[in-house]
PLY file of the C-alpha trace (Angstrom):
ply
format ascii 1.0
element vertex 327
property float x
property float y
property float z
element edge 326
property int vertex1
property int vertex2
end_header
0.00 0.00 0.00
0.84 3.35 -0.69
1.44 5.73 2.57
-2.15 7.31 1.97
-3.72 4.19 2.09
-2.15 3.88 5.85
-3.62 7.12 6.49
-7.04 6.33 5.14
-6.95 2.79 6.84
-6.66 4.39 10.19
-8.07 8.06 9.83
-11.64 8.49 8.28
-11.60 11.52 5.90
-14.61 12.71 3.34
-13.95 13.28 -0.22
-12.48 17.22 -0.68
-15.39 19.25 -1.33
-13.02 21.05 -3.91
-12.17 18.01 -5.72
-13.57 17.91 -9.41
-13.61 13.40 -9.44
-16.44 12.57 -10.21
-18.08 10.79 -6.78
-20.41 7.79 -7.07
-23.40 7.59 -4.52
-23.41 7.07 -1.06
-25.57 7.59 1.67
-24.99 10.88 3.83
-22.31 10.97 6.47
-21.16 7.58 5.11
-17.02 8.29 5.12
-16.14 8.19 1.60
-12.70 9.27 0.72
-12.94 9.61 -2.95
-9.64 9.66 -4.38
-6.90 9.98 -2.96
-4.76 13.37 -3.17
-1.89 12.62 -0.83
2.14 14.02 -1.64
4.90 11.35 -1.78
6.02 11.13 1.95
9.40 10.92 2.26
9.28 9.95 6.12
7.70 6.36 5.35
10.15 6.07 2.27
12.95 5.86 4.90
11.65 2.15 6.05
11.43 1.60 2.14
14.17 -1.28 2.47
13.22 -2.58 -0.83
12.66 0.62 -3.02
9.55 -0.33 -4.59
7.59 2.81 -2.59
4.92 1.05 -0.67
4.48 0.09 3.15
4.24 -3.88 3.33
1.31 -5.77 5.08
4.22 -6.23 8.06
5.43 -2.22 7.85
1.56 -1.61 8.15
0.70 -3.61 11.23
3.76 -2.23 12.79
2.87 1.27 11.97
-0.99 0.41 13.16
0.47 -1.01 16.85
3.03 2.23 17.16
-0.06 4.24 16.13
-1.83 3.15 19.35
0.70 4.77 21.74
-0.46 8.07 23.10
1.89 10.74 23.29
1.42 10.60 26.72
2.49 7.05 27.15
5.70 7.32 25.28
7.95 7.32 27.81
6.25 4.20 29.85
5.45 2.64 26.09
9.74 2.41 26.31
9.97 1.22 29.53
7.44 -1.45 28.94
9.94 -2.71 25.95
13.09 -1.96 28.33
12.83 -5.49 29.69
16.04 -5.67 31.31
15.96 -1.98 32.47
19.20 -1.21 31.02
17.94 2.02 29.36
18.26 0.73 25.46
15.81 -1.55 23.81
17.78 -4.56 21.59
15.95 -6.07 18.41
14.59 -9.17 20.47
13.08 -7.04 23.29
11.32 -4.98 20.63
9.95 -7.84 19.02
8.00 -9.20 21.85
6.37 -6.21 22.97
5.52 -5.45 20.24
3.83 -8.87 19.73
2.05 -8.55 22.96
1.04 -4.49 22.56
-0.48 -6.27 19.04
-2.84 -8.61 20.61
-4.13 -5.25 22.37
-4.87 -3.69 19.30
-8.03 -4.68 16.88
-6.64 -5.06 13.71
-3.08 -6.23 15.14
-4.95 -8.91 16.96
-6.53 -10.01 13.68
-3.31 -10.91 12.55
-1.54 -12.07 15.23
1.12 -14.36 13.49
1.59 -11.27 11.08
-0.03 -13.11 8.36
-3.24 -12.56 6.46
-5.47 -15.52 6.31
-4.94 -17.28 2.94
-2.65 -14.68 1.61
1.12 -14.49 1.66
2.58 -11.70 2.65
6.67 -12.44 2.40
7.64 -11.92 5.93
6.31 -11.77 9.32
5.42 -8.67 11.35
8.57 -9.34 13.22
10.56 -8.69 10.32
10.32 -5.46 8.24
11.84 -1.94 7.15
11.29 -0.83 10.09
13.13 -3.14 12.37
16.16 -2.47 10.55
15.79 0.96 10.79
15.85 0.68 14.00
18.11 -2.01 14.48
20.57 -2.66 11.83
20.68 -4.72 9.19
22.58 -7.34 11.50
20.02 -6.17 13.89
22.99 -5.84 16.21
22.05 -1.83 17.19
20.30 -0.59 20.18
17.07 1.61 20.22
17.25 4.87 22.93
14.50 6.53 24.31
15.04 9.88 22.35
15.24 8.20 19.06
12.17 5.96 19.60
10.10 9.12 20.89
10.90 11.14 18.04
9.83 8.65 15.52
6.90 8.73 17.46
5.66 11.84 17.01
7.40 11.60 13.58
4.98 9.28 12.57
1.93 11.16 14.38
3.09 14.02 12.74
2.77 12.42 8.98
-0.12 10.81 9.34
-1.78 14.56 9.70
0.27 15.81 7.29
-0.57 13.48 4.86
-4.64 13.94 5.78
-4.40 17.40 5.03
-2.48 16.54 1.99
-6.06 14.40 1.22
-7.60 18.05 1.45
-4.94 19.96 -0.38
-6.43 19.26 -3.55
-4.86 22.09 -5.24
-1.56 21.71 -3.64
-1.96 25.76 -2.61
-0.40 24.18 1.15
-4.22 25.61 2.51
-7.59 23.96 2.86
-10.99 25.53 2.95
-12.46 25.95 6.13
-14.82 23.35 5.40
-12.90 20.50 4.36
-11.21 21.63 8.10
-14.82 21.10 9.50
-15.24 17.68 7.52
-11.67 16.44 9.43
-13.74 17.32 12.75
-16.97 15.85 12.24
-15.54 12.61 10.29
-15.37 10.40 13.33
-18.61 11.59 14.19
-21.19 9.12 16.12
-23.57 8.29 13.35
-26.50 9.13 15.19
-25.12 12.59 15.31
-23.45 13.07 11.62
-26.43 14.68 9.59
-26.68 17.44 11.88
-23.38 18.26 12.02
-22.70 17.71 8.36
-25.60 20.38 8.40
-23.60 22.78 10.05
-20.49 22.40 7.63
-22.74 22.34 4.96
-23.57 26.26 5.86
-20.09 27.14 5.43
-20.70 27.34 1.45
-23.11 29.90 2.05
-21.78 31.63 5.04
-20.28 35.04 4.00
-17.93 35.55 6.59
-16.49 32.03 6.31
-17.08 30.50 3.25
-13.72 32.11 1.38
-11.19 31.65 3.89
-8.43 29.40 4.40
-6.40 27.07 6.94
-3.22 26.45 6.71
-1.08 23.32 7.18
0.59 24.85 10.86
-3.74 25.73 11.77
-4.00 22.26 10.79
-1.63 20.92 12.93
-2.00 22.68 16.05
-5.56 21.38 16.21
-4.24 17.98 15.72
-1.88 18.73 18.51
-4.51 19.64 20.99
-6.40 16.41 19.82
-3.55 14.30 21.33
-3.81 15.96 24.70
-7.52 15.63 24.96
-7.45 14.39 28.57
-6.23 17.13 30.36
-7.73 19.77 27.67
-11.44 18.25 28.40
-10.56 18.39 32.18
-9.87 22.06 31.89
-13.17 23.18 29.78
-15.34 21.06 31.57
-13.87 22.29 35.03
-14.18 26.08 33.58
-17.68 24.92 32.27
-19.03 23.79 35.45
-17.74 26.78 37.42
-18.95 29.99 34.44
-22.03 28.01 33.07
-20.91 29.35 29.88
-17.45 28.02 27.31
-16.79 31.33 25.29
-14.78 31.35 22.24
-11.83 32.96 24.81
-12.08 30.55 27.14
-11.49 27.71 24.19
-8.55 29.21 23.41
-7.33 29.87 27.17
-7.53 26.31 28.09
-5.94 24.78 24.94
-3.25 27.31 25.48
-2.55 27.41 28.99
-3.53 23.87 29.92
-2.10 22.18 26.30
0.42 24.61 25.28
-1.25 25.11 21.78
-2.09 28.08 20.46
-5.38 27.73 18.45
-5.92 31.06 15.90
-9.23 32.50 15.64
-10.37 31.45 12.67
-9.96 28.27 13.67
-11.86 29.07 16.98
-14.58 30.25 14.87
-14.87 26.93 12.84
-15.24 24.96 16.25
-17.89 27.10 17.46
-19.53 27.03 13.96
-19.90 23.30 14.01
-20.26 22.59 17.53
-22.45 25.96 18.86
-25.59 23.63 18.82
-27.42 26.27 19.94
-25.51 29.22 18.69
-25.15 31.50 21.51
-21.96 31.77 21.59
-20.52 28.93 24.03
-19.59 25.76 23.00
-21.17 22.50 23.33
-18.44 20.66 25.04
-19.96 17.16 25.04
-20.30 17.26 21.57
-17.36 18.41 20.60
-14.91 16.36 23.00
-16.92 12.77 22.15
-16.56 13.85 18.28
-12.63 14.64 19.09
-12.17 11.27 21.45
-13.60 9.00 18.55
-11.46 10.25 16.28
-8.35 9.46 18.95
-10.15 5.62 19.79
-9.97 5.32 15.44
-6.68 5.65 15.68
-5.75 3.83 18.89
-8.07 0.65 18.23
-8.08 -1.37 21.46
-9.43 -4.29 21.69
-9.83 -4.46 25.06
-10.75 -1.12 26.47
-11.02 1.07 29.88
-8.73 0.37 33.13
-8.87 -3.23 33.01
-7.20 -2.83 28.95
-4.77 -1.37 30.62
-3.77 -3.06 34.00
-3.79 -6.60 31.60
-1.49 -5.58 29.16
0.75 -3.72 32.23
0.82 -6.87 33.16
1.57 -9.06 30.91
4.37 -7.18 30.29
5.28 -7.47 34.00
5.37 -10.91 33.58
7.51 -10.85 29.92
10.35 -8.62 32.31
10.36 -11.04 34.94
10.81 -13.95 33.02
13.23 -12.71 31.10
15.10 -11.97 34.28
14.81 -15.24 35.38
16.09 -17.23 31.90
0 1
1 2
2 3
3 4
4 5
5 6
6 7
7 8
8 9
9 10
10 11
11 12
12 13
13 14
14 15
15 16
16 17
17 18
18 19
19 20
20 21
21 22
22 23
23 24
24 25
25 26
26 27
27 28
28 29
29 30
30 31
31 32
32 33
33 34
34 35
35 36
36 37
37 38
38 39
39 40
40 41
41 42
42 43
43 44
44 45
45 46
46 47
47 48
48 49
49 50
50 51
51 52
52 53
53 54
54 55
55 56
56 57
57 58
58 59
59 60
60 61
61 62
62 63
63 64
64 65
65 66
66 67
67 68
68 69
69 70
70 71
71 72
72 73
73 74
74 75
75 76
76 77
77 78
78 79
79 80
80 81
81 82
82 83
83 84
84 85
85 86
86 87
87 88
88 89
89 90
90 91
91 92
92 93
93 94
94 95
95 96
96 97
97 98
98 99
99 100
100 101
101 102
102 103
103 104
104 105
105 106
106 107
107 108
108 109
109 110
110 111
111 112
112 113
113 114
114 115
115 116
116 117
117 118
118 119
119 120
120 121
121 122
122 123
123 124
124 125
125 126
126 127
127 128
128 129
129 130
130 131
131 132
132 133
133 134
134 135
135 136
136 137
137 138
138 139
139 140
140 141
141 142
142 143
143 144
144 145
145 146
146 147
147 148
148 149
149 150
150 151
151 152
152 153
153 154
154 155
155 156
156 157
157 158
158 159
159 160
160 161
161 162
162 163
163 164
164 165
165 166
166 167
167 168
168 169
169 170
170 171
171 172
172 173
173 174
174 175
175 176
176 177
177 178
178 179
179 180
180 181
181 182
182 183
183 184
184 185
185 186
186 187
187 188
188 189
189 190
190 191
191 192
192 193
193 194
194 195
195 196
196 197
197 198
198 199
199 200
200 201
201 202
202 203
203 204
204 205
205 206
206 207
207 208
208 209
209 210
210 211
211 212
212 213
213 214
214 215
215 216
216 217
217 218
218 219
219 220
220 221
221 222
222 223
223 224
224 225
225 226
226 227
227 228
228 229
229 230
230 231
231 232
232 233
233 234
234 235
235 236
236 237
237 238
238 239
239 240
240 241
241 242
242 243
243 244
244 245
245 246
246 247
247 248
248 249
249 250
250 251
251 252
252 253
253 254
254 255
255 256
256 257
257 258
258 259
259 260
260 261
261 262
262 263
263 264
264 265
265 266
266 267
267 268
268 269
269 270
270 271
271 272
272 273
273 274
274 275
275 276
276 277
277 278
278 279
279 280
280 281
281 282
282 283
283 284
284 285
285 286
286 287
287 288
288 289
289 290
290 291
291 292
292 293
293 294
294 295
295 296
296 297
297 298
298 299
299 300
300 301
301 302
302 303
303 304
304 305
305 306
306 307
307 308
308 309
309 310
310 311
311 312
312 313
313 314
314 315
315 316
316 317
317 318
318 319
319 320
320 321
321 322
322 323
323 324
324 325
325 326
């Protein structure tokens, strides 16, 4: 597959609304990307051992399981493949967490030998670009924290570059504000998509909105404050409960102050826009943070969710350390 097919296999986008294919039917709110507008990515050509330009069914489950880490779980994501605590990960330590974080994961755990049923593949998920980029060809190198958290967000970081690129229709590096509004509402509880595809729908015929433009850095910094959703819904629903009221000021205070992101006002105005049910003037925070915490559970895929997700595969991997210590 092609890097944009990674994308679209774990992000759900809508067709551009300023793409000229011609779109066959569909029912509304039904995610249909349409085709595909995405650059060349140069950041998934580096695991490219091969040179033939695509991501391999074993490159894609491995990029699927990384995909799952939060940001916030980096640095305990390393520790958990540390198993002798010496500070450095080798090849055979990598290989199985990984194995275990894949059984955690829903389409990792449909695949759990790294094969697809009845199809051959070439190599298991054990054994791909990516492990020798990490490792070596000899698979003799070590992995350090730094290194594995910046591919990390290396790879976060593509994936939203290349969704805007599925936007960027006219490769002008800006998308119109409503193909930003589609990103929003695209993960969208069903029940719940025609009325907000209602409200993006208005932005073709809103005068003050319809012309303008977001750019790839707008683009991002939402993204950004989508990966730090815990403590950014803690903060607007603590404000919320103590003003009544979430003002377009108090949106950007929190993601700022609380998140470190600095959200512009035209973007601002696009959130309240879509999620303003009632349209005066604050937010509707439930609405908004479920819509932005689906799109985060699209990409994280557990298959076991909640606490007990968590304490199980914590430890399980207690159990890999210590008997690794032991042998």
């Amino acid at each position: 597959m092609l890097p944009a097919d990674l994308m679209r296999a774990v992000v759900p986008v809508f067709p551009p609304s300023e793409s000229k294919a011609v779109r066959e039917g569909r029912l509304r709110g039904e995610r249909n990307p349409g085709e595909l507008h995405c650059s060349p990515s140069e950041f998934f050509m580096l695991f490219d051992t091969n040179g033939d330009g695509l991501i391999s069914f074993a490159e894609y489950i491995f990029f699927v399981t990384l995909l799952s880490i939060p940001e916030s779980s980096f640095n305990v994501a390393f520790k958990m493949f540390d198993l002798d605590h010496n500070g450095k990960i080798d090849k055979e330590e990598f290989k199985k967490v990984m194995t275990l974080m894949r059984s955690y994961n829903r389409q990792g755990a449909a695949h759990r030998d790294g094969l697809r049923f009845g199809l051959k593949v070439g190599q298991s998920v054990e054994n791909g670009g990516l492990v020798e980029y990490f490792f070596g060809k000899d698979g003799n190198d070590h992995l350090h924290y730094d290194t594995f958290s910046d591919f990390l967000k290396q790879l976060h970081d593509e994936i939203v570059r290349l969704e805007f690129s599925h936007y960027d229709v006219k490769s002008s590096k800006t998308i119109s504000v409503k193909d930003f509004a589609l990103s929003m509402v695209a993960s969208a509880d069903m029940n719940h998509i025609n009325k907000l595809i209602d409200r993006v729908d208005d932005f073709d015929v809103d005068p003050d909105l319809k012309d303008l433009r977001v750019t790839f850095e707008e683009f991002k910094a939402f993204a950004d404050l989508r990966r730090k959703l815990e403590p950014f819904a803690m903060a607007i629903f603590s404000y919320g409960k103590i003003n009544g009221l979430l003002t377009k000021q108090d949106l950007k205070r929190a993601a700022n102050h609380v998140c470190g992101v600095d959200l512009t006002d035209k973007v601002v105005d696009v959130i309240f826009h879509v999620f303003d049910a009632n349209q005066d003037g604050s937010l509707s925070a439930d609405e908004f943070l479920r819509a932005l915490q689906r799109r985060e559970s699209d990409i994280r895929q557990p298959a076991t969710s909640g606490l007990l997700g968590v304490f199980t595969c914590l430890l399980n991997c207690t159990k890999c350390s210590v008997q690794q210590m032991v042998i």
